[in-house]
PATOR-689794 format. One record per residue: residue number from 1; x, y, z of N, C-alpha, C, CB in turn. Coordinates in Angstrom, 1 decimal. Atoms other than C-alpha are relative to their C-alpha. Glycine has a CB too. Example, Ala and Ser with C-alpha at 12.3 -4.5 7.8 and 13.67 -1.06 7.14 Angstrom:
! residues 2
- 1	0.9	-1.2	0.0	12.3	-4.5	7.8	0.9	1.2	0.0	-1.0	0.0	1.2;
- 2	-0.9	-1.1	0.0	13.7	-1.1	7.1	-0.8	1.1	0.8	0.4	0.5	-1.4;
! end
This chain:
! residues 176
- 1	0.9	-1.1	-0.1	-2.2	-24.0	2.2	0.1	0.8	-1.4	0.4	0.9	1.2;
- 2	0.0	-0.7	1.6	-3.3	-22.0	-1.1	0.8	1.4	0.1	-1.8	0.4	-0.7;
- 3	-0.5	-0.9	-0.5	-1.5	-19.0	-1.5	-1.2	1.2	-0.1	1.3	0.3	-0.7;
- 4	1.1	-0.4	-0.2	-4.9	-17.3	-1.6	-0.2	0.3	2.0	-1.0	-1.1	-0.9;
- 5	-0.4	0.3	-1.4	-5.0	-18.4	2.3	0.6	0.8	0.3	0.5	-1.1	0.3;
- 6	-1.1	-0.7	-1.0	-2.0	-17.3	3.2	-0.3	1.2	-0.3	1.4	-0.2	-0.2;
- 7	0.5	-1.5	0.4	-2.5	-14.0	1.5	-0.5	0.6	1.1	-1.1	0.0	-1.2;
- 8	1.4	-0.4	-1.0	-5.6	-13.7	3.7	0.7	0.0	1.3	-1.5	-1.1	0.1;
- 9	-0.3	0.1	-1.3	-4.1	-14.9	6.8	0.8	0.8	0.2	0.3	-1.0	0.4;
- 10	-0.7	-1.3	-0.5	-1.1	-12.3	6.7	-0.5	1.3	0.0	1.0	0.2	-0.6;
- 11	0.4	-1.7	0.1	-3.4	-9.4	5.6	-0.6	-0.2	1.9	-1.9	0.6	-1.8;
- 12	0.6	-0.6	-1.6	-5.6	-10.0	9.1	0.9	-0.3	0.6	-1.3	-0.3	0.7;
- 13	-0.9	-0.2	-1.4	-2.7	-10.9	11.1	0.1	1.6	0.2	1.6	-0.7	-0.2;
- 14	-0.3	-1.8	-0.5	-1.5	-7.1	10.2	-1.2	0.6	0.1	1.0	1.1	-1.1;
- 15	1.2	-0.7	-1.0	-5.0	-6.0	10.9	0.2	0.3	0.9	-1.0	-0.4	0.4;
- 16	0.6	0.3	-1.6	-5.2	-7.4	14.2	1.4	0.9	0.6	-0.3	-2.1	0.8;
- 17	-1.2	-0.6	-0.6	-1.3	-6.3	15.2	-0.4	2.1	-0.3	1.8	-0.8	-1.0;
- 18	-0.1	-1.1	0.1	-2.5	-2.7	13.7	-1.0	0.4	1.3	-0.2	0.4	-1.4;
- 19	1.1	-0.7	-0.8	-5.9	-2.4	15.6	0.4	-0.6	1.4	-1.6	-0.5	-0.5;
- 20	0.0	0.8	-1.4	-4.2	-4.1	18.9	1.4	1.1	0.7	0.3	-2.1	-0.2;
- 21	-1.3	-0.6	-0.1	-1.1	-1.9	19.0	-0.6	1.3	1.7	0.6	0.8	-2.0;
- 22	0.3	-0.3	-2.0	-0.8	-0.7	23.3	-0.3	1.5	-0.5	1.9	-0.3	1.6;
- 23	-0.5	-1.0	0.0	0.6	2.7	21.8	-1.5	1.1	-0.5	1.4	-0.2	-0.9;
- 24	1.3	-0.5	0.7	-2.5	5.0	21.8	0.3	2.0	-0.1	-1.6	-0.5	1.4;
- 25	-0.4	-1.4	0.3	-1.4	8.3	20.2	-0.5	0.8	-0.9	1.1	0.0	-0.1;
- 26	0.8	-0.5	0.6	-3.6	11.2	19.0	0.5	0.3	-1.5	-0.4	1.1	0.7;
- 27	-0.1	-0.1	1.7	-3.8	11.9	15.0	0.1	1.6	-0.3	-1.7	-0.7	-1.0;
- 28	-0.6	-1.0	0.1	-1.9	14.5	13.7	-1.3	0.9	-1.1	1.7	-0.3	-0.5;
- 29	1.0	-0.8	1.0	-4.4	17.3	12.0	0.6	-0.1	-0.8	-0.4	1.2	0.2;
- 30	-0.4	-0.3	1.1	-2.3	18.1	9.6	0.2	-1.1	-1.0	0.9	0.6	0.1;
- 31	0.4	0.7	0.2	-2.6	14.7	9.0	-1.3	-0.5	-0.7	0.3	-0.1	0.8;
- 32	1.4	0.5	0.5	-6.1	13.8	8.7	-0.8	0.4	-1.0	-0.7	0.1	1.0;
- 33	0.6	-0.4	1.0	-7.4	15.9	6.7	0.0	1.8	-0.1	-1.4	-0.5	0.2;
- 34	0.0	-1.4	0.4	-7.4	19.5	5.4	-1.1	0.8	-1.1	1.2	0.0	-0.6;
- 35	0.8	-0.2	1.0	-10.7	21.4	4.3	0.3	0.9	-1.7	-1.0	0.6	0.9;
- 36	-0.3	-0.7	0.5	-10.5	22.6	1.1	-1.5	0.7	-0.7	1.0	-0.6	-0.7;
- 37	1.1	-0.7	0.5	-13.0	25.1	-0.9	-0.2	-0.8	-2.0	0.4	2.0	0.4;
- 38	0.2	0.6	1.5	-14.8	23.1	-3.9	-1.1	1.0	-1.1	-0.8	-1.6	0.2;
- 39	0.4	-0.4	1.0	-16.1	25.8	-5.2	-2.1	0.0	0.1	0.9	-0.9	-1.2;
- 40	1.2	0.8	0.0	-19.8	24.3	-4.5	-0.8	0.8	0.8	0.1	-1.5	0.5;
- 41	0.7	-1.3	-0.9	-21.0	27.3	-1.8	-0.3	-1.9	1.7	-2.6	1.1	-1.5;
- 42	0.8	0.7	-1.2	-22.5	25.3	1.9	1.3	0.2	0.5	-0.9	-1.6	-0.1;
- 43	-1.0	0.1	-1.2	-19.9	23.7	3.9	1.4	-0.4	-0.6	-0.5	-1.1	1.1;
- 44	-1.6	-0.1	0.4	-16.8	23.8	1.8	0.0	-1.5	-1.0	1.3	0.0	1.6;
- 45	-0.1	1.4	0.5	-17.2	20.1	0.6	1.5	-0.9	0.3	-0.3	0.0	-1.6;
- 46	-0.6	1.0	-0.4	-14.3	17.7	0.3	1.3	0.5	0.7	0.2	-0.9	-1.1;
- 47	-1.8	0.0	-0.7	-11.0	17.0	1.9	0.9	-0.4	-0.7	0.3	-0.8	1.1;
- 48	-1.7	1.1	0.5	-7.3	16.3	0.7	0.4	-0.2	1.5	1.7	1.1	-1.2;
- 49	-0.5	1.1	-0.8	-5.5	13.9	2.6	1.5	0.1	-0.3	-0.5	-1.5	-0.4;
- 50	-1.4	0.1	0.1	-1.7	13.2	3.0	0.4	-1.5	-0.4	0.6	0.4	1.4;
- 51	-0.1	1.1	-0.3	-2.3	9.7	2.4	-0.5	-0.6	-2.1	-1.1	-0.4	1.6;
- 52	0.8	0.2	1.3	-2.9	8.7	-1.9	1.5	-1.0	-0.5	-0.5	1.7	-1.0;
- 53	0.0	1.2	1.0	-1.9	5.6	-4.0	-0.6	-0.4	-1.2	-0.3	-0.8	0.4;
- 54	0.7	0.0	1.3	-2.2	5.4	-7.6	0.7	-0.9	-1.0	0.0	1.5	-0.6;
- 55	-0.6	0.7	0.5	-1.3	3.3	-10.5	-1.3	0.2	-1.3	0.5	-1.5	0.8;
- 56	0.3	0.3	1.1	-2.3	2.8	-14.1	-0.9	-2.0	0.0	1.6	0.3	-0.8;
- 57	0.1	1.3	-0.1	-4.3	-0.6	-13.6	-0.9	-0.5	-1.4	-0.8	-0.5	1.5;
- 58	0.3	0.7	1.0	-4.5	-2.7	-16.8	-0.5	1.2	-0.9	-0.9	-1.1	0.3;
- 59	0.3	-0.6	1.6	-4.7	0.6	-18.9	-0.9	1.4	0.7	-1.2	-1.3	-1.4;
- 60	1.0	-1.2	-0.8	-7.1	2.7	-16.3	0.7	0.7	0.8	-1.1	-0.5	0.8;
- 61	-0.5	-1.0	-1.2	-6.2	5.3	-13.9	-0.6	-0.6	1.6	-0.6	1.8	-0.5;
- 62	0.8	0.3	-1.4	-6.8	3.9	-10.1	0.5	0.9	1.0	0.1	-1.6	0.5;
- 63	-0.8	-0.7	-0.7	-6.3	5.9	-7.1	-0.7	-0.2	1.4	0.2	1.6	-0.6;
- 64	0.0	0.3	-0.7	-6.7	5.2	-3.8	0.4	1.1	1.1	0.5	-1.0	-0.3;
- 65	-0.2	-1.3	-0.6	-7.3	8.2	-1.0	0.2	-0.6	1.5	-1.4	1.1	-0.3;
- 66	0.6	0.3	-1.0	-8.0	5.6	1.8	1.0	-1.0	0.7	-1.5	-0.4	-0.3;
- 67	-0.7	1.5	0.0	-5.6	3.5	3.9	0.9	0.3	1.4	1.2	-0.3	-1.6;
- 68	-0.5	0.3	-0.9	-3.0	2.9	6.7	1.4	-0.5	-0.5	-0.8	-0.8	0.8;
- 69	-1.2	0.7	0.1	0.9	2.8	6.3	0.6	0.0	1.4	0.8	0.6	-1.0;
- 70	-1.0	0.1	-1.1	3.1	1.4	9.0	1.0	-0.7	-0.2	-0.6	-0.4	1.2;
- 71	-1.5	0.3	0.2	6.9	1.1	9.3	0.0	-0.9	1.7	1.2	1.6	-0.2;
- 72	-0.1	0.5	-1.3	7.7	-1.7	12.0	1.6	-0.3	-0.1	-1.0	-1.4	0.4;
- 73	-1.0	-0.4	-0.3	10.9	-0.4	12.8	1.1	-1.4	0.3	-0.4	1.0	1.1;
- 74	-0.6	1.2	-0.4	12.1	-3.6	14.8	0.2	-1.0	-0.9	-0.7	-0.6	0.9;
- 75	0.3	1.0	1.2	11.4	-5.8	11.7	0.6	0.6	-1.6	-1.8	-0.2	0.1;
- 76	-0.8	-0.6	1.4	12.9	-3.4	9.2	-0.9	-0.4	-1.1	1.6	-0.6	-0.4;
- 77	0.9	0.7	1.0	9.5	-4.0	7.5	-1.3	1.4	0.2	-0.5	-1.9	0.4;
- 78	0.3	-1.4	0.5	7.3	-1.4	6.0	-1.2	-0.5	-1.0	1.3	0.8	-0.9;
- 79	1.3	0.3	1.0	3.3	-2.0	4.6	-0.6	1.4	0.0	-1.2	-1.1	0.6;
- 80	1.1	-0.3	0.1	0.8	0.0	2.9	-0.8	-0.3	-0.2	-0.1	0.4	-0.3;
- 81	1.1	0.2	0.1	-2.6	-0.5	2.8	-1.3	1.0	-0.6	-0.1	-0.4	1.1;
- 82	1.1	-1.3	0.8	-5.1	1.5	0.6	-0.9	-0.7	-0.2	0.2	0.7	-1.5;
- 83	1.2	0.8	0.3	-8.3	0.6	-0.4	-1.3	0.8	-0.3	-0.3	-0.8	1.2;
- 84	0.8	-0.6	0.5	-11.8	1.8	-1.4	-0.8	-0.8	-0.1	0.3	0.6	-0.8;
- 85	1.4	1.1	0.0	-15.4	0.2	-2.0	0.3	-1.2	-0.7	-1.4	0.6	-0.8;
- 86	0.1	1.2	0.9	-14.4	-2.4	-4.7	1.3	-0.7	0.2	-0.4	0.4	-1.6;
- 87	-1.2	0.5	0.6	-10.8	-2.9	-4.3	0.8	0.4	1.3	0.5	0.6	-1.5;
- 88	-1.3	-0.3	-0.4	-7.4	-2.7	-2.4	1.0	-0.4	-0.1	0.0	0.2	0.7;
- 89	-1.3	0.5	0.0	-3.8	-3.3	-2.6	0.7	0.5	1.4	0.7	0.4	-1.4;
- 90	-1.1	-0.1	-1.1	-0.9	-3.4	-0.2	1.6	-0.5	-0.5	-0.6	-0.9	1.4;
- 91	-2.3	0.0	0.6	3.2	-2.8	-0.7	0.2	-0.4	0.9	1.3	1.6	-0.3;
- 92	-1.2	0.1	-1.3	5.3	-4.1	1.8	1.3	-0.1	-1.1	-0.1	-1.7	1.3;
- 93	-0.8	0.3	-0.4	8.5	-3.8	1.7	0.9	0.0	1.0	0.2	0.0	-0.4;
- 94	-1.3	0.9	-0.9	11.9	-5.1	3.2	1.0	1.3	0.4	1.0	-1.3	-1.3;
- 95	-1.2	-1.4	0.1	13.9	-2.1	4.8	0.0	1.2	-0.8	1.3	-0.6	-0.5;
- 96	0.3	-1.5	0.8	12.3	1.3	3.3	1.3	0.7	0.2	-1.4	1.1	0.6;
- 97	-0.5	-0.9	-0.6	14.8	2.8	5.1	1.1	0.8	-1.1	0.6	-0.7	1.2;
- 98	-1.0	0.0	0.4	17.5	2.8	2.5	-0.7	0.5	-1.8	1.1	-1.5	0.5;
- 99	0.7	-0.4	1.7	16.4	4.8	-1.0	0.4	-0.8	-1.0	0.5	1.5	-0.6;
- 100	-0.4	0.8	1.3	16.4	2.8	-3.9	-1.0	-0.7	-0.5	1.3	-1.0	0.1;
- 101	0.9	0.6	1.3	15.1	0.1	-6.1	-0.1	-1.0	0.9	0.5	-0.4	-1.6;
- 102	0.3	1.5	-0.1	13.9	-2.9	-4.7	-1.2	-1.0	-0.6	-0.1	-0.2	1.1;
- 103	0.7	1.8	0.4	12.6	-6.2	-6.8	-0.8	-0.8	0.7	0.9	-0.9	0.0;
- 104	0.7	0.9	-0.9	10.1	-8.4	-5.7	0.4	-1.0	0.2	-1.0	-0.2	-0.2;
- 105	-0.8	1.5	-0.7	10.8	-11.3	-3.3	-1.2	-0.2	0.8	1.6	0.1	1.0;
- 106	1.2	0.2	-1.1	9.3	-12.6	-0.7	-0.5	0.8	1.3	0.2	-1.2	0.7;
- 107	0.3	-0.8	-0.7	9.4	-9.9	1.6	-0.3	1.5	-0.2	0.7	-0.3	0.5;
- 108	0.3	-1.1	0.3	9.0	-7.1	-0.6	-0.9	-0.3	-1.4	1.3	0.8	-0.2;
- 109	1.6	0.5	0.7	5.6	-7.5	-2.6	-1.1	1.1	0.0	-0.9	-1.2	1.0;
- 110	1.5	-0.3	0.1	2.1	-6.5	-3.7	-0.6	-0.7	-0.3	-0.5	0.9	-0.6;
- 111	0.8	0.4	0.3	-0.8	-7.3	-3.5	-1.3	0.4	-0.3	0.1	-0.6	0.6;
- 112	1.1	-0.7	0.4	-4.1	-6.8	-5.2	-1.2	-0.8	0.1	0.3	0.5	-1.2;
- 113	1.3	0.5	-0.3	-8.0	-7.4	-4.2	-1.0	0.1	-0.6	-0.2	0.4	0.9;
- 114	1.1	-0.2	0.3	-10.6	-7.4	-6.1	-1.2	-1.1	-0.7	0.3	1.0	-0.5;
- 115	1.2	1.5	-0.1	-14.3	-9.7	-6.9	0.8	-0.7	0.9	-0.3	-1.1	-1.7;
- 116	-0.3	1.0	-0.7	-12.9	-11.4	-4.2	1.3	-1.2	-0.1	-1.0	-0.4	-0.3;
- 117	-1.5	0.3	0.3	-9.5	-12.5	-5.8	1.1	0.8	0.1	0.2	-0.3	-1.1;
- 118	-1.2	-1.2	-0.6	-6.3	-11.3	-4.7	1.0	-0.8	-1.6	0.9	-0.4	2.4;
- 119	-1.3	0.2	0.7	-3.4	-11.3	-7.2	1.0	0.9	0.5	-0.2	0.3	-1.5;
- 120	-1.2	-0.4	-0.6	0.0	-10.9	-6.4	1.3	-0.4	-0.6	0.0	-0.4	1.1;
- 121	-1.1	-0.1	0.6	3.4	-10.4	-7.3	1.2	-1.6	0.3	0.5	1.6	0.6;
- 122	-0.7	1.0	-0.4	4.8	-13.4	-5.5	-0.6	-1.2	-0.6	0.2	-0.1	1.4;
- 123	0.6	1.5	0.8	4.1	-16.6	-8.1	-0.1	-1.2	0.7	1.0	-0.6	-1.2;
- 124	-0.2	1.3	-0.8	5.6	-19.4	-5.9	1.5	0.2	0.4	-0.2	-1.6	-1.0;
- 125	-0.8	0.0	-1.1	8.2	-19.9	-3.3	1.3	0.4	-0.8	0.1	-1.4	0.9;
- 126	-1.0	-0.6	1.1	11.1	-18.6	-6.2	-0.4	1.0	-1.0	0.4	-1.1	-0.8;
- 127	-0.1	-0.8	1.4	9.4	-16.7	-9.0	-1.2	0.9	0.5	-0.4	-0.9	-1.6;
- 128	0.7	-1.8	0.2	8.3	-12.8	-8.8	-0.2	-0.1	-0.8	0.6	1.4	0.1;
- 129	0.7	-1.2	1.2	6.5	-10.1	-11.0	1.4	0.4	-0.1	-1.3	1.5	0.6;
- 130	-0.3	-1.1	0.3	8.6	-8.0	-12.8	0.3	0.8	0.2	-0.3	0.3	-0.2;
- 131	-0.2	-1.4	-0.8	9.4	-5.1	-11.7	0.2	0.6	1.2	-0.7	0.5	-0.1;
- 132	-0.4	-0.4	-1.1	9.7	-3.3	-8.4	-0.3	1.5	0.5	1.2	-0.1	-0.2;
- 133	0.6	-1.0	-0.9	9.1	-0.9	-6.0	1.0	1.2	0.6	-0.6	-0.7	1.2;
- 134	-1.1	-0.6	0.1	11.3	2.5	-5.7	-0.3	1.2	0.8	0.5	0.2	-1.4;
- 135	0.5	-1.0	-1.4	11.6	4.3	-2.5	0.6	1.5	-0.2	0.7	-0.7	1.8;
- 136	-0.7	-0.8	0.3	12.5	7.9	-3.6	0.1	1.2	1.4	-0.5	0.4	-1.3;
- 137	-0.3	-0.3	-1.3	12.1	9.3	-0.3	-0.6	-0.4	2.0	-0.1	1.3	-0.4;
- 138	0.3	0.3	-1.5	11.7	8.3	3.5	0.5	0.6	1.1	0.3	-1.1	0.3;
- 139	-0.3	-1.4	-0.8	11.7	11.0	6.1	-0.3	-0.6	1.1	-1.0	1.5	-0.3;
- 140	0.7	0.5	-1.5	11.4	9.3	9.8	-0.2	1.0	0.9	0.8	-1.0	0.7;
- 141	0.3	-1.1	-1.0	11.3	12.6	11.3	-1.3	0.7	-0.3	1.2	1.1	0.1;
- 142	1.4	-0.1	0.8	8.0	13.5	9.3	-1.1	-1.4	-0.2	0.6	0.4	-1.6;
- 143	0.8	1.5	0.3	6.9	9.9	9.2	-0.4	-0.1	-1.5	-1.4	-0.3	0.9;
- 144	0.2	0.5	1.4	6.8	9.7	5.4	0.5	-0.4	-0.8	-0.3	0.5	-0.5;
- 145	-1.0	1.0	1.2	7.5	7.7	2.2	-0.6	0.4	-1.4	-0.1	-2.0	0.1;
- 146	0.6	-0.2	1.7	7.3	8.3	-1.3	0.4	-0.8	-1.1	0.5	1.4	-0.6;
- 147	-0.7	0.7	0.3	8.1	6.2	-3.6	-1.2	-0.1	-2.1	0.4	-1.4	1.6;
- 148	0.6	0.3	1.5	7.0	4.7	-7.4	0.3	-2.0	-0.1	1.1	1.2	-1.5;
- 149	-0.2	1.5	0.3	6.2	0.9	-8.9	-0.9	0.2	-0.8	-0.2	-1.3	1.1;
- 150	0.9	-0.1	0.7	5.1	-1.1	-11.4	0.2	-1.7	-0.2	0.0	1.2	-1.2;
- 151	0.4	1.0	0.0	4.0	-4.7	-11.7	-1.2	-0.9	-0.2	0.3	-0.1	0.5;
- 152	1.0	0.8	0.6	2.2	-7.7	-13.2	-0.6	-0.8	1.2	0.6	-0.9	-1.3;
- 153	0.4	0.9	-0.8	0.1	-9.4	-10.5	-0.8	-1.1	-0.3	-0.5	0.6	0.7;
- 154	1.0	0.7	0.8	-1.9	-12.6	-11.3	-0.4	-0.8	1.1	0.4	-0.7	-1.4;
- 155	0.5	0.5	-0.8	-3.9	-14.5	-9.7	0.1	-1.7	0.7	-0.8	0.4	-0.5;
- 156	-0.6	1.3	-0.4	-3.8	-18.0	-7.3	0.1	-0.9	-1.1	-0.9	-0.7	1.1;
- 157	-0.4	1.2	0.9	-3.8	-20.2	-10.3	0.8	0.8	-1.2	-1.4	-1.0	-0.5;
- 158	-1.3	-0.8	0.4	-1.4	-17.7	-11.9	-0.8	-0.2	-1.8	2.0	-0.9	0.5;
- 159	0.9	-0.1	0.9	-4.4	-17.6	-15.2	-0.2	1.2	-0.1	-1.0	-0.7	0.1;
- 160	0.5	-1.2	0.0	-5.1	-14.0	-14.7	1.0	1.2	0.3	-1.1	0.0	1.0;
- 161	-0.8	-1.2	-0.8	-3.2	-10.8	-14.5	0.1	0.9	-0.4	1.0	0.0	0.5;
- 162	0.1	-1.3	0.0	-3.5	-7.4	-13.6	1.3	0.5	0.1	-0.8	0.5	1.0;
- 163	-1.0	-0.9	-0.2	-0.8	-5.0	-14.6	-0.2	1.2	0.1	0.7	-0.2	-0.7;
- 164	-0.1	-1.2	-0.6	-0.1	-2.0	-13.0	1.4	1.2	-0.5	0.0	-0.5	1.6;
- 165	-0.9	-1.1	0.7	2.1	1.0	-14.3	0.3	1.0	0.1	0.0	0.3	-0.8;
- 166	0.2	-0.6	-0.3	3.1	3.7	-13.2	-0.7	0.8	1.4	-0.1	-0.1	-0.8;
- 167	0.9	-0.1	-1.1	1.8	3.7	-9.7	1.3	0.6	0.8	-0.9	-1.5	0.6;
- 168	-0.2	-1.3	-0.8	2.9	6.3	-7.0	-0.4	-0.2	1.3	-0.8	1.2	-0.7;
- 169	0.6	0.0	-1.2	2.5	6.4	-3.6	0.8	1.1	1.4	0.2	-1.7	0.3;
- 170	-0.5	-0.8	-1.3	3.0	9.2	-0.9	-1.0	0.1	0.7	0.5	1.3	-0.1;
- 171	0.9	0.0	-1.5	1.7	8.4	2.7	1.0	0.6	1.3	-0.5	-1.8	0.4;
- 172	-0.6	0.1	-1.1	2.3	8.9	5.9	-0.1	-0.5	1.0	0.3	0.5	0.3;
- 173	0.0	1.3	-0.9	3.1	6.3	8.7	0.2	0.4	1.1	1.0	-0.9	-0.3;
- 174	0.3	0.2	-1.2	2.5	5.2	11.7	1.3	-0.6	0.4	-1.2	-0.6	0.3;
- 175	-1.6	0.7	-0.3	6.0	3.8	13.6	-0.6	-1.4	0.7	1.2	1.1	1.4;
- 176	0.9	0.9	-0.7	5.2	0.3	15.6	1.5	-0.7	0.7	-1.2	-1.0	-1.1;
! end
């Protein structure tokens, strides 16, 4: 199977386990969104969010307002998911629980989406990206994570790749 494939096939597995999950529990306001005043007169205009992902990609500024993190507690395993009209990436890793640095492997990864190619930190069944993903805080009584990374992703025939720098991430999660 290409690792393109697989790619795909684990992103919608955790779709389907996100959109199938029994546990049906309302969304915290303070959560969702918070109006703020833009200055613009009518109805206030936009919102901030509790939920943003950013990174330096290949030299640009990308940032990412839109997404879904969940910690599956049982599995000591831990994705985000951001995204936006043209693009998205997703972190997992391996045991947030514990602050620090962790290296990419096979269970602690990114991945990135865009024209229709995903690039990713995992080369082949031995060789990672670079760099790593650094959990500087994880609050389970707040449900949140903060953390920083930075890595070279490239693509299934490992010809292409996007590096990322400087990327940032404070969300907050769903338990499962």
């Amino acid at each position: 199977m290409s690792k393109n494939k697989f790619l795909a096939l684990i992103f919608l597995l955790f779709l389907s386990v996100l959109f199938t999950s029994c546990e049906d529990e309302p969304i915290d306001p303070a959560f969702n969104s918070v109006p703020v005043n833009n200055g613009g007169g009518g109805n206030g205009g936009g919102v901030v969010t509790t939920f943003s992902v950013k990174a330096t990609k290949d030299g640009v500024l990308k940032q990412w307002n839109i997404g879904i993190a969940t910690y599956f507690k049982s599995l000591k395993s831990f994705t985000i998911l951001a995204s936006d009209v043209a693009t998205n990436i997703t972190i997992s890793i391996d045991d947030p629980s514990k602050i620090g640095i962790y290296p990419y492997s096979f269970k602690t990864n990114c991945v990135y989406f865009e024209n229709e190619i995903f690039y990713s930190t995992t080369y082949s069944a031995d060789e990672y990206s670079i760099g790593n993903i650094t959990v500087t805080d994880f609050d389970e009584t707040n449900k949140t994570i903060k953390g920083t990374f930075n890595f070279t992703a490239k693509d299934d025939n490992l010809e292409v790749s996007k590096i990322f720098n400087q990327g940032e991430f404070s969300v907050k999660y769903i338990e499962q």
